[in-house]
C-alpha positions in Angstrom: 86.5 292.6 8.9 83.6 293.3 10.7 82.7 296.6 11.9 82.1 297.4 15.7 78.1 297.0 15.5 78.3 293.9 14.0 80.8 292.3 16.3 78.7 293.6 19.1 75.5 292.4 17.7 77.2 288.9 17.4 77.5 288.6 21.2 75.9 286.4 23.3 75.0 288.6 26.4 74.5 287.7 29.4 71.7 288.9 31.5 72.7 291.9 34.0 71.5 290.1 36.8 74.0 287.4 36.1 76.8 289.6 35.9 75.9 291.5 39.2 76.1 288.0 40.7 79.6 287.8 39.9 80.2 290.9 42.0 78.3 290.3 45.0 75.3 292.1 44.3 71.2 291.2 44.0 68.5 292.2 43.1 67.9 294.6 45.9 71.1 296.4 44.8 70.0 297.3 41.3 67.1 299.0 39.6 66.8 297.3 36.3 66.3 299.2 32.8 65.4 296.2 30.4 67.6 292.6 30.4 71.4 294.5 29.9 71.2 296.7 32.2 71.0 298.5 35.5 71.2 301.4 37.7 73.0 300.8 41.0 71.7 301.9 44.2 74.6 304.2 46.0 73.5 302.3 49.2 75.6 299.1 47.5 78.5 301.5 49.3 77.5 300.7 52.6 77.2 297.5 52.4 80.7 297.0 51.1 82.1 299.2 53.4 84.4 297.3 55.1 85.9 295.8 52.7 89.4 296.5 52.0 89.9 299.1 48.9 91.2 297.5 45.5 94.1 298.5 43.7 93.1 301.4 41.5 94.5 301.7 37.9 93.7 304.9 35.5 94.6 304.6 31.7 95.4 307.5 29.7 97.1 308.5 26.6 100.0 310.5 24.7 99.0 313.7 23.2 96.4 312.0 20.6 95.7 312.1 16.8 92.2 313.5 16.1 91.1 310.0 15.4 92.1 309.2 19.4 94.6 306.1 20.4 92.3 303.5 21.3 92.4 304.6 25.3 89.0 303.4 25.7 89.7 299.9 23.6 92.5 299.6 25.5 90.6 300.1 29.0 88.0 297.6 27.7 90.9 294.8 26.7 93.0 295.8 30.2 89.8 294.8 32.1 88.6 291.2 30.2 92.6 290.5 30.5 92.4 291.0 34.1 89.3 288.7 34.2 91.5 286.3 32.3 94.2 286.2 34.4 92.2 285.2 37.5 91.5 288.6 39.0 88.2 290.5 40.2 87.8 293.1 38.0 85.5 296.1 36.6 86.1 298.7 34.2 84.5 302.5 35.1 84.1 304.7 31.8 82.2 307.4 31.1 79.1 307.8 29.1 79.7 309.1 25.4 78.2 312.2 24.0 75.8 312.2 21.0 77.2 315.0 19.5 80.6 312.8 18.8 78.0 309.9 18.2 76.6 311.3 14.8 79.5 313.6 14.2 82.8 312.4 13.2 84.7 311.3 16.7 82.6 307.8 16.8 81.1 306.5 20.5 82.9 305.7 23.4 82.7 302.0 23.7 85.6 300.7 23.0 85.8 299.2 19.7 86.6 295.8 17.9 86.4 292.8 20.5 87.2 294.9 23.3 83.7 297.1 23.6 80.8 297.4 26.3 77.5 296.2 25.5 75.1 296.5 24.1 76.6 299.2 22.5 73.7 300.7 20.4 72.4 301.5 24.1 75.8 302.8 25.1 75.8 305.3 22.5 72.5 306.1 22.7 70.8 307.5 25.2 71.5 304.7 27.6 69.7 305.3 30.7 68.8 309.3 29.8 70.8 310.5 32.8 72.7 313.2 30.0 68.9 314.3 28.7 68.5 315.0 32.8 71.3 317.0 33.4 70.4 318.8 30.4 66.8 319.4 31.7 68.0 320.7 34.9 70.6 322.7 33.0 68.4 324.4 31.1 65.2 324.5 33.7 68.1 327.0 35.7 68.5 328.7 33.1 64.8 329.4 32.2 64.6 330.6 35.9 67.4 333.4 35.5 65.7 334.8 32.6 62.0 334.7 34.4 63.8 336.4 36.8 65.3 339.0 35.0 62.0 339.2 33.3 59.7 339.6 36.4 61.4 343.0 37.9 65.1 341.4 38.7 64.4 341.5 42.3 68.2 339.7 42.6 69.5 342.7 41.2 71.7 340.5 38.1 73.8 341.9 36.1 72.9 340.6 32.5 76.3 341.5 31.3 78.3 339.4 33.8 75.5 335.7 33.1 77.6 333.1 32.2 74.9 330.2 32.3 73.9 329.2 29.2 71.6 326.6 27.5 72.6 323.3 26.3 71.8 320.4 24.0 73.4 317.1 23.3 73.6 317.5 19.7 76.7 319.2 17.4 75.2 322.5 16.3 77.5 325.7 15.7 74.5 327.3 14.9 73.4 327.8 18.2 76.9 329.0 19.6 76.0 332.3 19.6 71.8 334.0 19.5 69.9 336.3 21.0 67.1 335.8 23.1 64.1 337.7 24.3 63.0 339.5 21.6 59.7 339.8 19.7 58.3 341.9 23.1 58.5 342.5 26.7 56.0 339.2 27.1 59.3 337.2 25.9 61.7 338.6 28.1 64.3 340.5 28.8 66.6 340.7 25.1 70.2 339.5 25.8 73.3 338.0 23.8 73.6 334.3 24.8 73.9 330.9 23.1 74.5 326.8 23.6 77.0 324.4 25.1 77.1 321.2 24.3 75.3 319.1 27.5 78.7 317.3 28.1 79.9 320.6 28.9 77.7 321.9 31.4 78.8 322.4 35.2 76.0 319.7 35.7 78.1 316.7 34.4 81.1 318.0 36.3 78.9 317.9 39.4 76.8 314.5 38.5 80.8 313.3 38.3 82.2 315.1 41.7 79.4 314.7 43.7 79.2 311.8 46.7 76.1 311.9 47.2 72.3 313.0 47.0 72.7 315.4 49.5 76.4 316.6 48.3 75.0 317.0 45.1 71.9 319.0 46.5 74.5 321.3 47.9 76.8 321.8 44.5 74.0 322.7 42.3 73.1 325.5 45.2 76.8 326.7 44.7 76.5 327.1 40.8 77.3 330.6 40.4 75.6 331.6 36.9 76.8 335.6 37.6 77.0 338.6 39.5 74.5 341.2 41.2 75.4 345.0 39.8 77.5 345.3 43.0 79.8 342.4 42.1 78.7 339.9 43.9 77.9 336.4 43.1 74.1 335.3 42.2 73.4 331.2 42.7 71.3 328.6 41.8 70.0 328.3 45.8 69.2 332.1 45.2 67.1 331.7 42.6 65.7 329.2 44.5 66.0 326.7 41.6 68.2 324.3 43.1 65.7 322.0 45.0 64.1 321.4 41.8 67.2 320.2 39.7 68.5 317.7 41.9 64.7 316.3 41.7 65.4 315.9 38.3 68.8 314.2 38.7 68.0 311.7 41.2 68.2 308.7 39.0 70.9 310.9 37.1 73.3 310.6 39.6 73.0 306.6 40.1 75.3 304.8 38.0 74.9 301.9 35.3 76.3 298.2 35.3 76.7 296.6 31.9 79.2 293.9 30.6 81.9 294.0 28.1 81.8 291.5 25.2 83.1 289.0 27.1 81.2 289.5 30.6 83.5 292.0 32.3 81.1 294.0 34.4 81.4 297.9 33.6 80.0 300.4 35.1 79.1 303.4 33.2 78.6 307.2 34.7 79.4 310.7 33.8 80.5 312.0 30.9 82.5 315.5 31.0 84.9 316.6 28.2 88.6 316.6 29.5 89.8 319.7 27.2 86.7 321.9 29.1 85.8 320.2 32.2 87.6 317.6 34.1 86.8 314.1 31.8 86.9 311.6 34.0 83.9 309.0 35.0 81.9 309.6 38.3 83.9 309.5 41.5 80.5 307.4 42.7 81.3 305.1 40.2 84.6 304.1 41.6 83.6 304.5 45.4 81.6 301.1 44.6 84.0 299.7 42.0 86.9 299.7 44.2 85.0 298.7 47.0 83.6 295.7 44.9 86.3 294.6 42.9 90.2 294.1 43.5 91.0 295.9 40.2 88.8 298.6 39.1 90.5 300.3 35.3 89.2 303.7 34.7 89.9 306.4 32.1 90.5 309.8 31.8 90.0 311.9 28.7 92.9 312.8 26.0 96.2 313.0 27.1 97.9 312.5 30.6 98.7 316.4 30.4 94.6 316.6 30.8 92.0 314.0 31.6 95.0 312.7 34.0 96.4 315.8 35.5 92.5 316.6 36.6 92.0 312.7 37.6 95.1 313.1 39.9 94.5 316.9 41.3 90.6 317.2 40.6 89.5 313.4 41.3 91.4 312.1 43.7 91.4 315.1 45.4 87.8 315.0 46.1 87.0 311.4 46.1 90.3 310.5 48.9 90.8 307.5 46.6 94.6 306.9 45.7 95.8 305.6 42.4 98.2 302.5 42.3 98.9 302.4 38.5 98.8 304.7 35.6 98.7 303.1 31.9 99.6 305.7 29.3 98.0 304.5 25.6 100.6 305.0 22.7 100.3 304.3 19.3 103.4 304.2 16.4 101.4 306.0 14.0 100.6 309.0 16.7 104.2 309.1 17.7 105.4 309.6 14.3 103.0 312.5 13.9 104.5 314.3 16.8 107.9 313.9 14.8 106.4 316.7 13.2 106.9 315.0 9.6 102.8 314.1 9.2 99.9 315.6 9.8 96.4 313.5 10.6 93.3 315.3 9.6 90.1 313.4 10.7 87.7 312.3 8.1 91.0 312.0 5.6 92.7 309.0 4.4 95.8 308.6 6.3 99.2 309.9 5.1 101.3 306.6 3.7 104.1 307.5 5.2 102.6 307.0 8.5 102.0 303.5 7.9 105.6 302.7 6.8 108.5 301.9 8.9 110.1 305.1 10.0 112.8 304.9 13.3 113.8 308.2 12.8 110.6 310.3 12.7 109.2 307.8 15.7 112.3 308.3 17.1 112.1 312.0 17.3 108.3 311.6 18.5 109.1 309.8 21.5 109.6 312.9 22.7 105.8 313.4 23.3 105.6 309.7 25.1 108.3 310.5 27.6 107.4 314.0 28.4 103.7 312.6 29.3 105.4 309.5 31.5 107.5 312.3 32.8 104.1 314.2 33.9 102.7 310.3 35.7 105.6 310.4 37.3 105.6 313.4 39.2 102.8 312.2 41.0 104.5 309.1 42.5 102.5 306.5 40.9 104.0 303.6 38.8 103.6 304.0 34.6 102.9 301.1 32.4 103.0 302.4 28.6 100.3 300.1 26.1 101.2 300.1 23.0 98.5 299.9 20.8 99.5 297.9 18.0 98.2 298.2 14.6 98.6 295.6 11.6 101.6 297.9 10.2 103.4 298.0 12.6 107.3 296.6 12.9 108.5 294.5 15.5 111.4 297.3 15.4 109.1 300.3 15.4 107.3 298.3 19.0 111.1 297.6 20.4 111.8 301.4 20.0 108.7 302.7 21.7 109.8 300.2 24.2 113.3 301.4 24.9 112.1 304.8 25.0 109.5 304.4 27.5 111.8 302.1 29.9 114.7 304.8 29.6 112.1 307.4 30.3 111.0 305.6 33.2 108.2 303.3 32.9 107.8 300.6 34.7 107.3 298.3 31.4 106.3 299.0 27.7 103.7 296.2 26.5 102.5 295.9 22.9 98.4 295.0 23.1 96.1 293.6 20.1 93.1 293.6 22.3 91.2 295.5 19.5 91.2 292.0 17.1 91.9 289.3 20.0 90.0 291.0 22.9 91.2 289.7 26.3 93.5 287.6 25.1 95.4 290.3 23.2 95.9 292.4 26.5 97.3 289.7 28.5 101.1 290.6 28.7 99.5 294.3 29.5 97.6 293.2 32.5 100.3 290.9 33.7 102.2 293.9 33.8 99.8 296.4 35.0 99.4 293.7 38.2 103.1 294.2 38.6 102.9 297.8 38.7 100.5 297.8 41.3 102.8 296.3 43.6 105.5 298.6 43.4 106.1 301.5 46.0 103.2 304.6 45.4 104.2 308.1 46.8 101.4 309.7 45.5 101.0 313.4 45.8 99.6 316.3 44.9 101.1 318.3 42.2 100.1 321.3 44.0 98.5 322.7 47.7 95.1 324.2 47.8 96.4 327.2 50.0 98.9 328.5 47.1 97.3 331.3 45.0 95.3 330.8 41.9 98.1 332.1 39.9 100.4 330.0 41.5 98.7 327.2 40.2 97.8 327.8 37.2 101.7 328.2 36.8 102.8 324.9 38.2 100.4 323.0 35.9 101.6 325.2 32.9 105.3 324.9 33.8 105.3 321.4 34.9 102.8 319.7 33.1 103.2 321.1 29.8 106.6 322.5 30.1 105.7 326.3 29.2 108.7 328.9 30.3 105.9 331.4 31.6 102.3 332.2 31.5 100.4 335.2 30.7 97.2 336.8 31.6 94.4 339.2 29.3 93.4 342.1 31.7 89.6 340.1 32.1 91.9 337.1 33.3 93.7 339.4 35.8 90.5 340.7 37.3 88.9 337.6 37.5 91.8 336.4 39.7 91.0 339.5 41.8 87.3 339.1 41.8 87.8 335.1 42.8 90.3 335.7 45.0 88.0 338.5 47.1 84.9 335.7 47.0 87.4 333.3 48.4 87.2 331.1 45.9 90.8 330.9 45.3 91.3 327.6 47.4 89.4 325.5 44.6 92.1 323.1 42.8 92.1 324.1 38.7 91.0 322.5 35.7 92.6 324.0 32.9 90.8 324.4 29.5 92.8 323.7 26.5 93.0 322.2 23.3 93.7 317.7 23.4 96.2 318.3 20.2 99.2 319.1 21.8 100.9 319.9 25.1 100.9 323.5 24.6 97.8 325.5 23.5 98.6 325.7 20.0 97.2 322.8 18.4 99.6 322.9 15.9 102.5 322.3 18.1 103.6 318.7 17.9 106.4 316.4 19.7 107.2 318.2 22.9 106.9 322.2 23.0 109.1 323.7 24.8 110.1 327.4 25.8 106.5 328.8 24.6 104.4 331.4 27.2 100.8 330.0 27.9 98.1 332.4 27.2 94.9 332.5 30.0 92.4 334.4 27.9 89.9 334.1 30.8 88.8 332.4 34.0 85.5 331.1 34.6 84.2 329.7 37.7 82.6 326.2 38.2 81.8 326.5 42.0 79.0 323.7 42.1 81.7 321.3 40.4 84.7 322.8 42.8 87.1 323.9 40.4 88.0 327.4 38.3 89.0 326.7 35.1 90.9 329.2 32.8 90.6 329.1 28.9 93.7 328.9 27.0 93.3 330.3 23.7 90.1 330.1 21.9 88.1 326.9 23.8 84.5 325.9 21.8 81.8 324.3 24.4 79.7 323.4 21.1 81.1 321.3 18.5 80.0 321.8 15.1 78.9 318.3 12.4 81.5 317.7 9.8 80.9 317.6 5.9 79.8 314.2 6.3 78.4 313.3 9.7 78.5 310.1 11.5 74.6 310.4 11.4 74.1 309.9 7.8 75.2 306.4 8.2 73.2 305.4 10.8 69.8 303.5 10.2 67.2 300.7 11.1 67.4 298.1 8.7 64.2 295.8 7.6 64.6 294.0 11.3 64.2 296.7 13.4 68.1 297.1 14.0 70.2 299.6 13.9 73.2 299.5 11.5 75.9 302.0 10.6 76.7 303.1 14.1 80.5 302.6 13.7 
């Protein structure tokens, strides 16, 4: 079998211009970055304006494995099945992460026949727009410490900073230093450290934002602490603003490529799911839906995150309206939630997850229909993919079937589009196009006008089916604090770990009955959301025994080999 760099290698691209053809757009709609690629201008809206909207489909997952369920293979396949079928589609994913890249995750291409290329440029670097938001990240923070340094005429509080520095790589090192020392002429001395850039309130925005001039007007909200008299010190106060969205202009422009077999895709944003909101740009779809009559997106991890924030976060902001949701399932995933297994990346896989076992699937259903259970109570139509592996039964697939039809899905369709690319998602797309015709009664799973509290609670009860929630006393007066700065009508994206519904990774299946800790809230103004930390959340990855970069290489030809 090939491996995903060679397959991708192997293809026959076309040239970008040709697939922007496809979709109606020239060359006065694009800003090309070599043969395979493209930024597109955010003007392309207006011309498309009045054009009817698309039907809108987002793909998500069960409560994953730490080797993920194939969500992004399986948004890939949905959209070349689509294409096959006769309909006008694009895919919208995000842009992956380096740290992942040449750690142990793997990119965010897809994988097998169903990927985006080129997909060494996918995974690195692509267009640089992550190294921008990382410059302008880190050019704010440089300006709160010169400020601090040069007589703190804002009057900060060092104590209450919360903006840190980031960089794209996995470094646990840099978690946690101190900066400033060595002499007045370095600074002011303080306890800081490093995010990861995916993590910054700069992707969250870059993703959010509609606009140059919206997005001048988030980064001027970022609130990176408070004045000794509690109240809040922005970017726009530092007078630091003007200067980042400079340095995202181009940043904030998303990227048309082609899946492996000439799908256009267009590629923006990249924020985590489990610490920010994980869902590609809002921009991104505005055009996409505007353009095609089936745009498939993706949110990040499980429906109980990446979805819950597409639905309440996304939507919310960008007034579009979902008409399908596709929850990604695999057997081997399901019978870890039996609570029988445990996956542990970088580990061979336990046998007796690759042997038929009804009853341990059986009793890890329970995570598929809570999470078709969570789609559902926001109105829109569920189709579950089931992302079948060689191993496999055909009785294993017919259970996962039942389950999901009893628990209310609209259909349950087993996919190979990892080995047979479009063709193996057909039945899925035929039944996603179904979906999408069924009644929507989309809603909100909660007001803006209730209390913070309030929804923290609905999301923890409802979503993830805890009995109560509790709150440190920092927690309790960050409420207070928010609440006075009138921040409390901001919609919430809750932090929490991807490896279960609760926030105990170790809790499998479907938790029920536990109480939901919120350690902290933390406020991501620019973005528009609070979000409050559920246990322990790291916002810098550290590199495994063996990283994913000690594989990678350029062979004798100048091309790369090893990345996945």
């Amino acid at each position: 079998m090939k491996t995903d760099i060679e397959i991708a290698q192997a293809c026959k691209m076309q040239p970008i211009m040709e697939i922007a053809k496809k979709i109606g757009l020239d060359e006065d709609d694009l800003e090309l970055y070599g043969k395979y690629k493209a930024k597109i201008l955010l003007e392309v809206r207006d011309k498309f304006k009045d054009k009817p909207q698309g039907k809108y489909i987002d793909v998500t997952a069960i409560t994953p494995t730490p080797l993920g369920e194939g969500k992004t293979t399986t948004t890939v396949g949905l959209g070349m099945a689509l294409s096959k079928i006769g309909k006008n589609a694009i895919i919208a994913i995000r842009q992956p992460s380096l740290g992942p890249v040449f750690g142990i995750k793997g990119g965010a291409a897809g994988g097998g026949y169903s990927q985006v290329v080129p997909m060494e440029d996918f995974n690195l670097h692509l267009t640089g727009d992550i190294h921008a938001i990382g410059l302008a990240h880190n050019l704010l923070a440089a300006f709160i410490d010169n400020s601090l340094c040069k007589g703190n005429p804002l009057n900060i509080d060092p104590s209450t900073i919360s903006w840190r520095r980031v960089v794209d790589v996995s470094d646990r090192a840099l978690r946690n230093i101190v900066i400033g020392i060595g002499g007045k002429d370095n600074g002011i001395p303080r306890e800081t450290g490093y995010d990861i850039t995916v993590a910054s309130e700069i992707m969250a925005i870059i993703a959010l934002t509609t606009g140059l001039h919206d997005l001048r007007q988030r980064l001027g909200r970022i609130v990176i602490g408070q004045t000794v008299d509690g109240k809040p010190v922005t970017a726009e106060n530092l007078k630091c603003a003007g200067a980042m969205c400079v340095l995202l202009r181009d940043a904030i422009k998303p990227t048309l490529m082609q899946t492996l077999e000439g799908t256009p895709a267009i590629v923006h944003a990249g924020p985590f799911a489990n610490i920010a909101h994980g869902n590609s740009s809002i921009i991104a779809d505005q055009i996409a839906t505007k353009i095609a009559d089936y745009t498939v997106t993706e949110s990040g991890f499980g429906a109980d995150l990446g979805a819950e924030k597409f639905m309440n976060i996304k939507c919310r902001y960008s007034g579009i309206k979902p008409d399908a949701v596709v929850i990604v399932a695999t057997v081997r995933a399901l019978k870890m939630h039996s609570g029988d297994f445990t996956v542990v990346a970088g580990k061979p896989l336990d046998p007796g997850l690759i042997k038929e076992n009804l009853d341990a699937l059986e009793r890890g259903c329970v995570n598929l229909e809570k999470q078709i259970e969570n789609m559902r109570l926001f109105g829109v139509p569920v189709v579950v993919a089931i992302n079948r592996f060689t191993d496999d039964t055909d009785k294993e697939i017919e259970l996962i079937r039942k389950k999901s039809l009893d628990a209310g899905a609209e259909d349950a369709v087993p996919t190979e589009h990892w080995a047979r690319g479009g063709d193996g998602a057909l039945d899925l797309a035929k039944a996603v196009v179904a979906a999408t015709e069924k009644p929507n009664n989309f809603k909100f799973l909660y007001p803006l006008d209730i209390s913070i509290k309030e929804k923290i609670e609905r999301i923890a009860c409802e979503i993830y089916g805890a009995a109560n929630v509790t709150y440190t006393p920092m927690a309790e007066q960050k409420i207070k604090m928010f609440t006075e700065q009138g921040y409390d009508k901001l919609p919430i994206c809750m932090a929490k770990t991807h490896l279960s519904l609760s926030h105990d990774p170790k809790l499998k299946g479907r938790p029920m009955g536990f109480t939901l800790p919120i350690v902290d809230i933390r406020p991501s103004i620019g973005a528009g959301f609070l979000y409050p930390l559920c246990g322990d959340m790291r916002t810098m990855p550290g590199l495994p025994s063996v990283p994913a970069g000690t594989k990678i290489d350029i062979d004798e030809n100048g091309q790369v080999v090893g990345l996945f």
